[in-house]
C-alpha positions in Angstrom: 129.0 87.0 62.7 125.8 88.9 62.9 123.4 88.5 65.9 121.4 86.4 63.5 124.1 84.3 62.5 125.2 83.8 66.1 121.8 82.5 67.1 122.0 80.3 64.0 125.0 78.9 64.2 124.2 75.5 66.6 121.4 74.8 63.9 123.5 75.3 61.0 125.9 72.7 62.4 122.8 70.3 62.9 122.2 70.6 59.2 118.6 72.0 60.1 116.8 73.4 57.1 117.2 77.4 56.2 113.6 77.9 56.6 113.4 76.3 59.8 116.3 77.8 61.5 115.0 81.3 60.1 111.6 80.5 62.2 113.4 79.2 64.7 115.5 82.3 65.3 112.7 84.7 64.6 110.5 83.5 67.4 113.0 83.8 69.9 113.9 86.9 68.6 110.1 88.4 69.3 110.5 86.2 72.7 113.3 88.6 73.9 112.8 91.9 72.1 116.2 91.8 70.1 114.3 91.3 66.8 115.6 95.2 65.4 119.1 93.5 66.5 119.3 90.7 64.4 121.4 92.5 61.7 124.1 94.0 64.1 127.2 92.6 65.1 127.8 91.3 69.0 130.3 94.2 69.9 128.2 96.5 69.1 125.9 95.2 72.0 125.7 96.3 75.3 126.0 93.8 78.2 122.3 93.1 78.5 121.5 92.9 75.0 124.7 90.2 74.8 123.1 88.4 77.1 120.0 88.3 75.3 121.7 87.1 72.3 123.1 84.2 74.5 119.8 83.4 75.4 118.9 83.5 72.4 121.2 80.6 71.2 119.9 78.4 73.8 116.1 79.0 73.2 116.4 78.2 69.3 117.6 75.0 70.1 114.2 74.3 72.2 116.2 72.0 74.9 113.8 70.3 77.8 116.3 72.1 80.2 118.6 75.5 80.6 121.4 76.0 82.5 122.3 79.5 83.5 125.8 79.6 85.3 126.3 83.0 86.6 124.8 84.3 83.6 124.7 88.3 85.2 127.6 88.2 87.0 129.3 90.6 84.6 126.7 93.5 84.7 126.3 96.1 86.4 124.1 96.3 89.2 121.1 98.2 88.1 121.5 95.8 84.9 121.4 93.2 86.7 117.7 93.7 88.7 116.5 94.2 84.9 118.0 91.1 83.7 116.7 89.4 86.9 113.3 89.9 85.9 113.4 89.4 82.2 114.6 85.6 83.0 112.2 85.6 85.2 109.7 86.7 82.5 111.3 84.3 79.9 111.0 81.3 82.3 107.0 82.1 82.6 107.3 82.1 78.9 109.0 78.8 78.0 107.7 76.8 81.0 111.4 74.7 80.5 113.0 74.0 83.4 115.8 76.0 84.5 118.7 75.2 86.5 120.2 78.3 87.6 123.7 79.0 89.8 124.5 81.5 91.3 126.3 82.9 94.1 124.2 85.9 94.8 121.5 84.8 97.1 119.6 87.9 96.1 119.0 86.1 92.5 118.6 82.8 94.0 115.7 84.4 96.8 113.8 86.3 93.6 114.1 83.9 90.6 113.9 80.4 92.2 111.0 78.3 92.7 113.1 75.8 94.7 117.3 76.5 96.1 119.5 74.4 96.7 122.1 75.7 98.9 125.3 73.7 98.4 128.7 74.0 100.8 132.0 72.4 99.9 130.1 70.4 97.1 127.4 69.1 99.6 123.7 70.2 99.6 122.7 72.1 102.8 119.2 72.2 102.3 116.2 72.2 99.6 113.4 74.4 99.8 111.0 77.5 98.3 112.9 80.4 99.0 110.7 81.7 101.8 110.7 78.5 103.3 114.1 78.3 103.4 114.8 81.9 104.8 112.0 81.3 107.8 113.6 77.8 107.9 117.3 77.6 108.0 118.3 73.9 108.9 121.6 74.8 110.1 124.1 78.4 110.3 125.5 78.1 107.3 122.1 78.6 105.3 121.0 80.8 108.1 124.0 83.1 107.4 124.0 82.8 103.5 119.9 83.9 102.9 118.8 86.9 103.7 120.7 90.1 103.8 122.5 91.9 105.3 123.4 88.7 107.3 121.8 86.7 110.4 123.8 87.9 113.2 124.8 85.4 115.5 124.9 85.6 118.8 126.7 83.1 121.4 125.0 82.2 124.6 123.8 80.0 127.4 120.5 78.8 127.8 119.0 79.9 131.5 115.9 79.2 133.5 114.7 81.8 135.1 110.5 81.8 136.8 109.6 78.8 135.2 111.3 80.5 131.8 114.1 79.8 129.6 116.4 82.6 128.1 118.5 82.9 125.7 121.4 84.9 128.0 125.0 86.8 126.9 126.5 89.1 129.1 124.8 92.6 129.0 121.9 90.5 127.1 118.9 87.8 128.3 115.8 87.7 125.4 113.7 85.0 126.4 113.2 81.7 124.6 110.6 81.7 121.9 107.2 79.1 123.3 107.7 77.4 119.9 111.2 75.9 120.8 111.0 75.8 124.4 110.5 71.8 124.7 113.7 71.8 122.6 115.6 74.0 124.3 115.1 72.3 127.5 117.9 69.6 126.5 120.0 72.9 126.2 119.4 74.0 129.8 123.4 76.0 131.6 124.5 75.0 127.9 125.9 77.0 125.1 124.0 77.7 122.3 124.1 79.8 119.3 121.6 82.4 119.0 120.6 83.9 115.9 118.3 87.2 114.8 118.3 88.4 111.2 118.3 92.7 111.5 114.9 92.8 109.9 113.3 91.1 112.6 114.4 94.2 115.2 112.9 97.7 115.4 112.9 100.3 117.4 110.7 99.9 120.7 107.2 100.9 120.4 104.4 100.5 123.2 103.2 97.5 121.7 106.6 95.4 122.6 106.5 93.2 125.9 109.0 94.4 128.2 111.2 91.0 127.9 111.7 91.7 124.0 113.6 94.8 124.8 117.3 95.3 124.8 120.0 98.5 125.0 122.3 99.0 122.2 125.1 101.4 121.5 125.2 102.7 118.2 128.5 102.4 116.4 128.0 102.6 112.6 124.7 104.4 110.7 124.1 103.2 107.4 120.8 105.4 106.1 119.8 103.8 102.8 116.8 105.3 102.2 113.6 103.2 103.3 116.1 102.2 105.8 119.1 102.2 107.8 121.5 99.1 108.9 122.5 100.2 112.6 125.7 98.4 113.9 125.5 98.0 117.5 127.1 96.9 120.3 125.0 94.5 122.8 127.2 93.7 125.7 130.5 92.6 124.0 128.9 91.5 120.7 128.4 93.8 117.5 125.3 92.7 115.4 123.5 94.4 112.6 119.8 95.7 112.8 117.7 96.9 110.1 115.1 100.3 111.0 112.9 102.8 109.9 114.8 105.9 109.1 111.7 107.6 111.2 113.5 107.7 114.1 116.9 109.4 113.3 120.0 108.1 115.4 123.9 109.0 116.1 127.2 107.1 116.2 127.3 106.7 120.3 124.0 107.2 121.0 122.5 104.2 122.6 119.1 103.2 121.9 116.3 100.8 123.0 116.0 97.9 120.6 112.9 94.8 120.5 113.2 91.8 119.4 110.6 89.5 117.3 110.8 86.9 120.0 109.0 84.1 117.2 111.8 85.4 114.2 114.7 84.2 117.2 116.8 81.1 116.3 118.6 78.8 117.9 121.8 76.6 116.4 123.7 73.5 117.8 127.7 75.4 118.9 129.0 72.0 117.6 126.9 70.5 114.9 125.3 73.6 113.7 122.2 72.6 113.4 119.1 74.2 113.9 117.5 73.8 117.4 113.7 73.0 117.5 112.9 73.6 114.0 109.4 72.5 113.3 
C-alpha cells in the first residue's frame, strides 16, 4: 500500500465516503508535512517519516484521545529530539488529549503537561513535570527524574549549636531551615540524603562556609557545556554536574558546594520524602 492507502485504510473499513476519506487524509497530510509522500510506498521511508505516517493513521480518524506507546523508541537519538518536538507541535495543533508512555524520562520531562510515574504497576506520584522534579514524594521518583541521577547519600541526622546536619563519615552539610521541624523526629537517626549533580558547583566566594565539601575526583566526563565529575566524598561515590570553566583531573581533589535548599531528605525504610512541603 501507498502512504495514502495506509492512512486510508481504517476509513475504508468504516465504509466512509471516497471524498471524505480523501479530505480526511489530506488535512493530516498538510498537518505533518508528508503531503509530497502520499504516493510512496512505507519502505521507502525513513524512521521519522514512518512515524509520521503512523500518525497519520491515527489523526484521520479524529479520536477524542491518542495513545503513543513508546512511539520513538526505535530512532535514533538525534531523531528522536526532532520527533520529540514535532509531537509536541502536533499536540498544540489538535488540542486532543494524549496519553503518552514512555520509559525515557527525558520525553516524559519535555512533552508532558502532567507524569505519572508508575513502579511495579502502582502510581508513584502525579504532577507537572517541574513540580515533580523539585518535588519527589519518595526515592524512587527522586532517582527516576532528572538526569544523570539523584545521588543518594546515607546518613545520620546530628545536632550540632543549636543545628541539625545531615552527617556521613568524611561529610556533615547542614539541614536545609525548610525541613528542619521535620527532621527533628529524625534526630541520631538514619536517613537518606539526596542531591541531584546539578544542584553542586564548584566553590565560589559567594558559598557559606557550611555548604562546602572535599571531593576526590575519580572519573571526568567533559560534555561540552559541561562535565559529570564522579567523586568520592568519604566512602561514598556521587555524581556532580560543572562548568567546564574550571578544568579538573582524575585524582585531583577539589572543593565542592552544595545548594543547601536543592538537599533532600528520604525515610531508609519507607522511602518517603522527609518534610516535603
Amino acid at each position: 500500500m501507498t502512504v495514502y492507502d495506509n492512512m486510508a485504510f481504517g476509513l475504508k473499513l468504516r465504509k466512509f465516503p471516497k471524498p471524505e476519506i480523501q479530505q480526511r487524509v489530506q488535512e493530516a497530510a498538510e498537518i505533518l508535512g508528508i503531503q509530497e509522500l502520499l504516493a510512496r510506498k512505507p519502505r521507502a521511508l525513513s524512521g521519522g517519516q514512518r512515524q509520521r505516517v503512523a500518525v497519520g493513521r491515527a489523526i484521520v480518524r479524529k479520536p477524542q484521545v491518542f495513545l503513543f506507546d513508546e512511539p520513538l523508541s526505535n530512532l535514533d537519538a538525534k531523531l528522536r529530539v526532532a520527533m520529540r518536538a514535532e509531537l509536541k507541535k502536533l499536540h498544540d495543533r489538535l488540542q486532543a488529549t494524549v496519553v503518552y508512555v514512555t520509559h525515557d524520562q527525558v520525553e516524559a520531562m519535555t512533552m508532558g503537561d502532567r507524569i505519572v510515574i508508575m513502579k511495579d504497576g502502582l502510581i508513584q506520584q502525579v504532577g507537572a513535570p517541574l513540580q515533580v522534579y523539585a518535588q519527589p514524594q519518595n526515592q524512587f521518583v527522586a532517582g527516576f527524574i532528572g538526569s544523570p541521577a539523584m545521588n543518594f547519600i546515607p546518613c545520620t541526622v546530628t545536632a550540632r549549636d543549636g543545628n541539625l546536619f545531615f552527617t556521613a563519615p568524611g561529610f556533615s552539610l547542614p539541614v536545609p531551615a525548610a525541613k528542619a521541624k521535620a527532621m527533628a523526629a529524625y534526630k541520631d537517626k538514619a536517613v537518606t540524603m539526596g542531591i541531584r549533580p546539578e544542584d553542586m558547583h564548584a566553590v565560589t566566594p559567594q558559598d557559606p562556609p557550611g555548604s562546602m565539601f572535599d571531593a576526590k575526583v575519580e572519573v571526568v566526563e567533559p560534555i561540552g557545556h559541561e562535565i559529570y565529575l564522579d567523586v568520592m566524598v568519604g566512602s561514598f561515590e556521587i555524581i556532580a554536574r560543572v562548568s567546564p570553566d574550571n578544568p579538573v583531573r582524575v585524582g585531583q581533589t577539589v572543593k565542592l558546594a552544595a545548594s543547601l535548599d536543592k538537599l533532600h531528605a528520604f525515610d531508609p525504610q519507607t522511602e518517603r520524602a522527609i518534610g516535603l512541603a
